[in-house]
C-alpha positions as CSV (number, residue, x, y, z in Angstrom):
1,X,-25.1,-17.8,47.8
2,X,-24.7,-21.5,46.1
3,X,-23.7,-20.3,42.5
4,X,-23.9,-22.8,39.7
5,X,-22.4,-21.7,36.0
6,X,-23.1,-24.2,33.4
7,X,-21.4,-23.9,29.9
8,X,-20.1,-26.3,27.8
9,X,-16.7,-24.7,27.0
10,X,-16.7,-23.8,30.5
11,X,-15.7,-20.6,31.4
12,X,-16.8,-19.4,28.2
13,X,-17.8,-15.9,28.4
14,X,-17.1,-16.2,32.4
15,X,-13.8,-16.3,32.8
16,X,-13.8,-13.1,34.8
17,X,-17.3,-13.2,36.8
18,X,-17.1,-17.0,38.1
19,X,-13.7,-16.5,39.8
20,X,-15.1,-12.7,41.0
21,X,-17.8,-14.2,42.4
22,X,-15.8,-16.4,44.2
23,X,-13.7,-14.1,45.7
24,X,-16.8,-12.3,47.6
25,X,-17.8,-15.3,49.8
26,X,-19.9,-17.6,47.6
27,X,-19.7,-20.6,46.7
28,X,-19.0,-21.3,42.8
29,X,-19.3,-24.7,41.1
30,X,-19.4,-24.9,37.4
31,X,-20.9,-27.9,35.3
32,X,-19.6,-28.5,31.9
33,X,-19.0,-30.9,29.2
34,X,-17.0,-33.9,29.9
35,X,-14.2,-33.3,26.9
36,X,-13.9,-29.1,27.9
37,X,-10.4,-29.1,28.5
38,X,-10.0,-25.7,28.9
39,X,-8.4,-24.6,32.6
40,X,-11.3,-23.9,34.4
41,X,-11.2,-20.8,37.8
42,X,-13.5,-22.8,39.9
43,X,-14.3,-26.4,41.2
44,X,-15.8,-27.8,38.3
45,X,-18.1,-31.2,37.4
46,X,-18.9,-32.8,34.2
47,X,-21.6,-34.3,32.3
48,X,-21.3,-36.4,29.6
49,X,-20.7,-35.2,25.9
50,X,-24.1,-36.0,24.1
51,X,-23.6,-38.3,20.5
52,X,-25.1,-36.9,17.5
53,X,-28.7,-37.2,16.8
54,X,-30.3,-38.0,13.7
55,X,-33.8,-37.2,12.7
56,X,-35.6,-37.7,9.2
57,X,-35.9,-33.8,9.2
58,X,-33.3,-31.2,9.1
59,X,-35.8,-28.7,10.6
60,X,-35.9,-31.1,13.7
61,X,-32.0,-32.0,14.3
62,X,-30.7,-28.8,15.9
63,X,-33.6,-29.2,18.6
64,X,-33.4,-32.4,19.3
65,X,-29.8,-31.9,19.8
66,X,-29.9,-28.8,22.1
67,X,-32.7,-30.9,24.1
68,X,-30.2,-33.8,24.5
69,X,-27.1,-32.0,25.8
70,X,-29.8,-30.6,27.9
71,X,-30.5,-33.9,29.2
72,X,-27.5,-34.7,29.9
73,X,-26.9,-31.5,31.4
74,X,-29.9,-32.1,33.7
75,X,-28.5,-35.9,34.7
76,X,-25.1,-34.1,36.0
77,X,-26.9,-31.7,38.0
78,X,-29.5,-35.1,39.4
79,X,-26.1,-36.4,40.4
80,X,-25.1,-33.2,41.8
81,X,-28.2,-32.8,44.3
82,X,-28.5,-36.8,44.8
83,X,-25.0,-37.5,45.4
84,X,-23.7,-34.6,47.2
85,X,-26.5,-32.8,48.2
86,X,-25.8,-29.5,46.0
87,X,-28.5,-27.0,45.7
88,X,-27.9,-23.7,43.8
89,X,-29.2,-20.4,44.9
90,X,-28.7,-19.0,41.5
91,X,-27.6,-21.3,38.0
92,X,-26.1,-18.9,35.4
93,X,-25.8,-20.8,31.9
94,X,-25.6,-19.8,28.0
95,X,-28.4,-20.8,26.3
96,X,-26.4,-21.8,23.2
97,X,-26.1,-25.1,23.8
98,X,-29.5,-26.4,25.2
99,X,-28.1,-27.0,29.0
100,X,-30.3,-24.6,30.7
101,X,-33.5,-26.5,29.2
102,X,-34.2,-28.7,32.2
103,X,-32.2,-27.8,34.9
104,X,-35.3,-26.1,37.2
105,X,-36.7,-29.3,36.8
106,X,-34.0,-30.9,38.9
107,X,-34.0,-27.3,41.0
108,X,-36.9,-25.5,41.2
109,X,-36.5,-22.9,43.6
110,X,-33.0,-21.6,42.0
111,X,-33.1,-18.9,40.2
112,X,-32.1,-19.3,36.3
113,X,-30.0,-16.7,34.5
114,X,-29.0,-17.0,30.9
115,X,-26.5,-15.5,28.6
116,X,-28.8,-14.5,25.6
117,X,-26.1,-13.8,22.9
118,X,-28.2,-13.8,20.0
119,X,-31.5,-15.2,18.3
120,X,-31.7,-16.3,14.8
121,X,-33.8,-14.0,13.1
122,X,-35.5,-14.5,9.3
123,X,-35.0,-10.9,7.9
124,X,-32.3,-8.0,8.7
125,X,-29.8,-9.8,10.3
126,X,-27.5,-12.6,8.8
127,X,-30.3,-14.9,7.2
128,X,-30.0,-13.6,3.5
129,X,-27.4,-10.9,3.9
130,X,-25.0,-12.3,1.6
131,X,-26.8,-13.6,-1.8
132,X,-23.6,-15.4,-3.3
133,X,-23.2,-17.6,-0.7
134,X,-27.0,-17.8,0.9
135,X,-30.6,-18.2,-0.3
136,X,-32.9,-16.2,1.2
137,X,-36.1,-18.7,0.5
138,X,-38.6,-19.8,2.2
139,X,-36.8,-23.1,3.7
140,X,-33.8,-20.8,4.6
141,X,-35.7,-18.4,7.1
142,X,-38.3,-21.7,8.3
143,X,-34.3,-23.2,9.1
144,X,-33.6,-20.3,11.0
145,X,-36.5,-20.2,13.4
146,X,-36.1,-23.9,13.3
147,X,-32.9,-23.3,15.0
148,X,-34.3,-20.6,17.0
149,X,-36.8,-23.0,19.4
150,X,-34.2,-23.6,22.6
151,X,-33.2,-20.1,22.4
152,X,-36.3,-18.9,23.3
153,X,-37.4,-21.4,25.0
154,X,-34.1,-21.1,27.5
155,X,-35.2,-17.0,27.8
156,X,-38.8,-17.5,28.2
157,X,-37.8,-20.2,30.8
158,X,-34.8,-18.0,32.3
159,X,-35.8,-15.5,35.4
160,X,-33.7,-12.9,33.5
161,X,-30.8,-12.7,31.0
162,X,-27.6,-11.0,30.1
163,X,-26.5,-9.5,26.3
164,X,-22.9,-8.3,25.7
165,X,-24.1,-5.6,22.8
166,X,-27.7,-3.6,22.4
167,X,-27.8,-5.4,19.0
168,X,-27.2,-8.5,20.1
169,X,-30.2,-7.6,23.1
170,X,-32.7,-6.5,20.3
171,X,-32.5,-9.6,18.1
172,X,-34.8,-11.2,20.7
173,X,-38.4,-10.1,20.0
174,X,-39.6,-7.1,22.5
175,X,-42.3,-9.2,24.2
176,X,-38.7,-11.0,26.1
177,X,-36.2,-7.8,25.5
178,X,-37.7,-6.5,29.2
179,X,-35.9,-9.9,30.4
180,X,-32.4,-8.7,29.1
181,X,-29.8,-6.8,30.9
182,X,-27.0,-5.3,28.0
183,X,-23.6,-5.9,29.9
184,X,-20.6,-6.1,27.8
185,X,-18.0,-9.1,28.8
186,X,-15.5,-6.4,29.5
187,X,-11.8,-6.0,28.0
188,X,-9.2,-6.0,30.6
189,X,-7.6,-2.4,29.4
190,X,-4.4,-2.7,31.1
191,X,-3.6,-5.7,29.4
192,X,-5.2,-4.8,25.8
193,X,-3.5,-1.2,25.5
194,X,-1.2,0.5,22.8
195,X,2.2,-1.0,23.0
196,X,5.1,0.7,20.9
197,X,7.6,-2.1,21.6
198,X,5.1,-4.9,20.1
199,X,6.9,-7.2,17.7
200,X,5.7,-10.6,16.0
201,X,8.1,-12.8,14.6
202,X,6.2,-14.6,11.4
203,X,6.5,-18.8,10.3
204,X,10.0,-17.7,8.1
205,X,11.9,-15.9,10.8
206,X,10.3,-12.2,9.3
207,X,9.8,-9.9,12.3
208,X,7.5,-7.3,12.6
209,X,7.6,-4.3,14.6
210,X,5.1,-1.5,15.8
211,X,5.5,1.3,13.0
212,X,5.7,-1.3,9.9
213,X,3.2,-0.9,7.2
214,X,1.1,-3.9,8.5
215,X,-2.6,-4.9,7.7
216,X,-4.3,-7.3,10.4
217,X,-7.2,-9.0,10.0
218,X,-8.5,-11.8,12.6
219,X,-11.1,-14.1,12.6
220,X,-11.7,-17.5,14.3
221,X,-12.7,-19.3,11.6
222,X,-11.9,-17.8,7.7
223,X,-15.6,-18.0,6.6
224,X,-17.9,-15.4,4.7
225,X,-19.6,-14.3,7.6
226,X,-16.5,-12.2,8.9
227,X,-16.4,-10.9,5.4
228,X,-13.0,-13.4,4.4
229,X,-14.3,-13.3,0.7
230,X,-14.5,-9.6,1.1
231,X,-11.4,-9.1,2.0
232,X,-9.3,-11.4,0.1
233,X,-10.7,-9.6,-2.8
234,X,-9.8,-5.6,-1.6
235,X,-6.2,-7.1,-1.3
236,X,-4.5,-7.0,-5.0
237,X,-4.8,-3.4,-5.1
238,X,-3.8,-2.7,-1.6
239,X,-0.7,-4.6,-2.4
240,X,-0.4,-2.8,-5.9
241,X,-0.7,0.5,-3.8
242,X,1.3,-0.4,-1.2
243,X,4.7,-2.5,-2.0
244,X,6.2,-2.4,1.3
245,X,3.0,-3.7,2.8
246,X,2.8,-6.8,5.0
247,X,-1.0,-8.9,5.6
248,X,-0.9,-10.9,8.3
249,X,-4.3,-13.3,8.8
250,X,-5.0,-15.4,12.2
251,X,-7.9,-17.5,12.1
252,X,-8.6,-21.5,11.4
253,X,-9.8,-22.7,7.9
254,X,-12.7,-24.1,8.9
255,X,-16.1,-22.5,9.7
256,X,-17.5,-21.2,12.8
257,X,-20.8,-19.8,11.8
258,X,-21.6,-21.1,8.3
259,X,-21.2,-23.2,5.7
260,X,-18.4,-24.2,3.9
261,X,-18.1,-24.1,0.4
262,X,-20.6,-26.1,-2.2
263,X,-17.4,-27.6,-3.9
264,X,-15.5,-28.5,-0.8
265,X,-12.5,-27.7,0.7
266,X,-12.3,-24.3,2.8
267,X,-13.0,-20.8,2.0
268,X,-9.3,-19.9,2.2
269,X,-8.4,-21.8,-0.6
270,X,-11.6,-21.1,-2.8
271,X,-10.3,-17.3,-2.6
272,X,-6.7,-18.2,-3.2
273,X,-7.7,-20.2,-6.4
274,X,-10.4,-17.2,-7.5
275,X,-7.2,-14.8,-6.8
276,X,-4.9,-16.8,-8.4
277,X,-1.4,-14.3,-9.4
278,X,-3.4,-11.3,-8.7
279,X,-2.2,-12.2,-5.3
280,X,1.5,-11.5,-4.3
281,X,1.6,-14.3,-1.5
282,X,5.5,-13.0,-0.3
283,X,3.5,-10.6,1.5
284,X,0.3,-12.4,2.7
285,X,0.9,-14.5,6.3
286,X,-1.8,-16.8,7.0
287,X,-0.9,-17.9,10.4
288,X,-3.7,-20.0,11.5
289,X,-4.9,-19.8,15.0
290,X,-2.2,-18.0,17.4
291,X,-1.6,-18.4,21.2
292,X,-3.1,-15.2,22.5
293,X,0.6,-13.0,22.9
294,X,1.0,-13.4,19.6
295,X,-2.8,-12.1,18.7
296,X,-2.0,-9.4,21.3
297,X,1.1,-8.2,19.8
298,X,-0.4,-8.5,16.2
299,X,-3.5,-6.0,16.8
300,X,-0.9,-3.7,19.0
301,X,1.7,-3.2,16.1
302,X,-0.6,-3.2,13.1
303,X,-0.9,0.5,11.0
304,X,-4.4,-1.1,10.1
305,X,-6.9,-3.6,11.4
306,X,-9.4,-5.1,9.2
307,X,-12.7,-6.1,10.6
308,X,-15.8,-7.1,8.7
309,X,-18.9,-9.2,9.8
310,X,-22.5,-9.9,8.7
311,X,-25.1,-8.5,11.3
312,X,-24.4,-10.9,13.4
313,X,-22.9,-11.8,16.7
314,X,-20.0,-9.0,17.4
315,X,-16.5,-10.4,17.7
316,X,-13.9,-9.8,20.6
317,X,-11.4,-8.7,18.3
318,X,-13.1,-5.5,17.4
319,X,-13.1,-4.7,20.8
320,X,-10.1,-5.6,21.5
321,X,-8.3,-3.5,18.4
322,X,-9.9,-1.0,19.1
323,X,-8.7,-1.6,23.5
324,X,-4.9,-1.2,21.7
325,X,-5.7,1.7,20.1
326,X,-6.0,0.3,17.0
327,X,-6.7,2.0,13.6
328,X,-9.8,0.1,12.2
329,X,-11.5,-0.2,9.0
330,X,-14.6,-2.2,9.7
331,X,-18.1,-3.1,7.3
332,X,-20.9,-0.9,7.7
333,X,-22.8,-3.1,9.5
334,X,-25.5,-2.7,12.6
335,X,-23.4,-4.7,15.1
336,X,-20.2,-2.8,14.4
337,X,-22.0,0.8,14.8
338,X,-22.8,0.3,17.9
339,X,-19.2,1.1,18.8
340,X,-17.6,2.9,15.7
341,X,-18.8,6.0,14.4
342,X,-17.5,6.8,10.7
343,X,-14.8,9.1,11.4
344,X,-15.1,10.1,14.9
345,X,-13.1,6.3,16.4
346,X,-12.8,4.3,12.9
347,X,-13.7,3.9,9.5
348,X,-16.6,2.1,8.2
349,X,-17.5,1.3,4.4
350,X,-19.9,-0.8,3.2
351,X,-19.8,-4.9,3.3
352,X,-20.1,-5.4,0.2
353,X,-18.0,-2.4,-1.5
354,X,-14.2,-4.1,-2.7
355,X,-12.8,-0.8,-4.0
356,X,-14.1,1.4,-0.9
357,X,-13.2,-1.0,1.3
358,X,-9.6,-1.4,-0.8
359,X,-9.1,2.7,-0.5
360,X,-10.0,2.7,2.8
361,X,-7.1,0.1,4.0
362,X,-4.7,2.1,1.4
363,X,-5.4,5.0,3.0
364,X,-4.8,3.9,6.7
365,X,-1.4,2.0,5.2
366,X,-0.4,5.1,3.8
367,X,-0.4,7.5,6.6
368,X,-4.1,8.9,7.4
369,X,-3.4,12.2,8.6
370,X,-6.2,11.7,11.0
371,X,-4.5,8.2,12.4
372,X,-3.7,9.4,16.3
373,X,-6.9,11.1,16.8
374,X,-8.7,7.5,15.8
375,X,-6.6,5.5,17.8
376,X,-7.0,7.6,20.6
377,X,-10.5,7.7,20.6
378,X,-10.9,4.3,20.0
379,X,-9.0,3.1,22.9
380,X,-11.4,5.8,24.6
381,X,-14.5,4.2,23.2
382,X,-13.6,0.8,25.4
383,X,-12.9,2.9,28.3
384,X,-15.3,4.6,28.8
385,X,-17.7,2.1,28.0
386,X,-16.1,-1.8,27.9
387,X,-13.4,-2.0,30.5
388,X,-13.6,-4.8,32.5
389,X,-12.9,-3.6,36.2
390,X,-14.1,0.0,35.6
391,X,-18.1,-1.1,34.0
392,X,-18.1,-4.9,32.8
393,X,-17.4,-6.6,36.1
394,X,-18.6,-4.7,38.6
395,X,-22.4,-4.2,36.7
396,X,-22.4,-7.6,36.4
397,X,-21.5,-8.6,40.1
398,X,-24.1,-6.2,40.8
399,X,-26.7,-7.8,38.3
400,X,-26.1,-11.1,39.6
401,X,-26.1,-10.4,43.3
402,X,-29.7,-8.7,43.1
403,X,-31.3,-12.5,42.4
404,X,-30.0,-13.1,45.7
405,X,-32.5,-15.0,48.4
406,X,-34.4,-13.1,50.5
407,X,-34.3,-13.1,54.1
């Protein structure tokens, strides 16, 4: 087959499939965004980066910006079939971004499958989870289906779609669930595994070793929606408990997801000034974003892993802590049950409780008597479940070759 993958931060949540693909005999092309600089598996092409739009409405601007990458999108693939004759069997996009919108205009006999991560919805998921920092009004939830409209219009357009998590699947209202195959991205196990030798040398020359009484927590951005707040504010008595303890914190100070705060300034520094002394900062690292060995080697040496998240879109690093048979404390939260039972591969505690979820990290620091069985059957959750070559990959070749031509 002629396989087209458009994303605009190309290859996205393909890095694995595209080059797969490939490597069975057909032909892969990828279309993305002119300033993705990422290093990309497959001959790729570019359409050009869309300038902000402005509309009298705020209901109106994330439309009428999705539909304009989508333009754009479309006028790279005109050039594609005009210029040099390209026409796709299949065209596997992400619907995030608006660049599915109008491609089977340009194509219309190629079949059209999307990557459907999540839909916005206006009750029981993020929208008015957290009252400090969100309203949960009228405008809030008309915002959210405002920002909704090219999502389902790239599903309802799509011939069928992908999800990486059951939750993730049944955000999307049942009358398009039917469209939606749940296929996990996969986590390359034998690179992701336990690793008794990991070590991570911090900013000040500080190393840390596998066995150390660490605490890991890792976010892209430090924002509310991973539960930073939440966090920040279990950590004076962890320390208080725990004097040999070390915190180490990856992730960028801006947001990802929401909003940053009324006042200004980030969410890291908010916290630090709410904290003030309560915090002993000797022993909290904030290292910013990390090349990915020195990710790797934090999750593989940490005692505990620290994972929180609104009901929302679930994070690779919870996979992949729990892939280096990681102990994890996580929030009690519908995303993050789908792979940890209480107990049985993890702890959970609620979002919102500070002093459960600060007895919860003392206890892993400390020396949970139950620690190996956890790890163990955490690593065996992604096993038997989220490896990449064993389930991920080959369901999804599979998946993708059955929109194949006929005849």
């Amino acid at each position: 087959m002629k396989i087209l993958f458009v994303h605009q931060n190309f290859p996205g949540q393909f890095p694995h499939l595209a080059p797969a693909l490939a490597a069975r005999g057909h032909q892969v092309l990828a279309l993305t965004d002119e300033k993705n600089q990422r290093p990309s598996p497959v001959p790729t092409l570019r359409y050009k980066t869309p300038e902000p739009v402005e509309t009298s409405s705020a209901f109106g601007r994330s439309y009428a910006g999705h539909a304009e990458r989508g333009y754009l999108a479309a006028r790279g693939a005109r050039a594609m079939r005009d210029r040099h004759g390209f026409t796709p069997d299949l065209i596997i996009g992400h619907t995030g971004w608006g660049e599915t919108l109008f491609l089977q205009e340009i194509w219309a006999k190629a079949k059209l499958l999307v990557y459907a991560e999540l839909l916005y919805r206006t009750r029981g998921h993020d929208v008015g989870f957290d009252p400090e920092f969100q309203a949960d009004n009228d405008e809030s939830r008309m915002m959210a289906l405002a920002r909704s409209a090219h999502l389902i219009q790239g599903i309802v357009q799509a011939d069928a779609a992908i999800s990486p998590t059951r939750y993730q699947a049944d955000s999307f209202p049942p009358a398009l669930r039917g469209k939606i195959t749940v296929i996990h991205d996969g986590i390359d196990t034998a690179r992701v595994r336990p690793n008794p030798a990991a070590s991570l040398t911090l900013p000040g020359g500080q190393v840390l070793r596998a066995g150390d009484e660490v605490l890991s927590y890792v976010s892209r951005s430090l924002e509310p929606y991973r539960g930073f707040h939440i966090f920040m504010r279990a950590l004076p008595d962890v320390l208080a408990a725990r004097p040999q303890a070390q915190v180490v914190v990856v992730g960028a100070e801006g947001v990802s997801y929401g909003s940053a705060p009324r006042e200004g300034g980030s969410w890291k520094a908010r916290m630090l000034a709410e904290l003030g002394d309560r915090l002993d900062l000797s022993r909290v690292h904030f290292l910013g974003r990390v090349p990915y060995p020195d990710y790797l080697s934090l999750i593989q040496l940490a005692r505990v892993h620290c994972y929180l998240t609104y009901p929302f879109v679930l994070s690779w690093s919870l996979t992949e802590a729990l892939a280096a048979g990681g102990y994890v404390v996580a929030s009690d939260t519908e995303p993050v049950r789908e792979l940890i039972r209480d107990g049985d591969n993890g702890r959970l505690v609620p979002f919102f409780d500070i002093p459960a979820l600060s007895a919860a990290l003392i206890q892993g620091l400390e020396g949970d008597p139950e620690a190996d069985r956890l790890r163990a059957a955490a690593r065996q959750t992604i096993l038997d479940g989220y490896d990449l070559h064993r389930h991920s990959l080959p369901r999804q070749i599979a998946w993708v070759e059955s929109f194949a031509p006929m005849g």
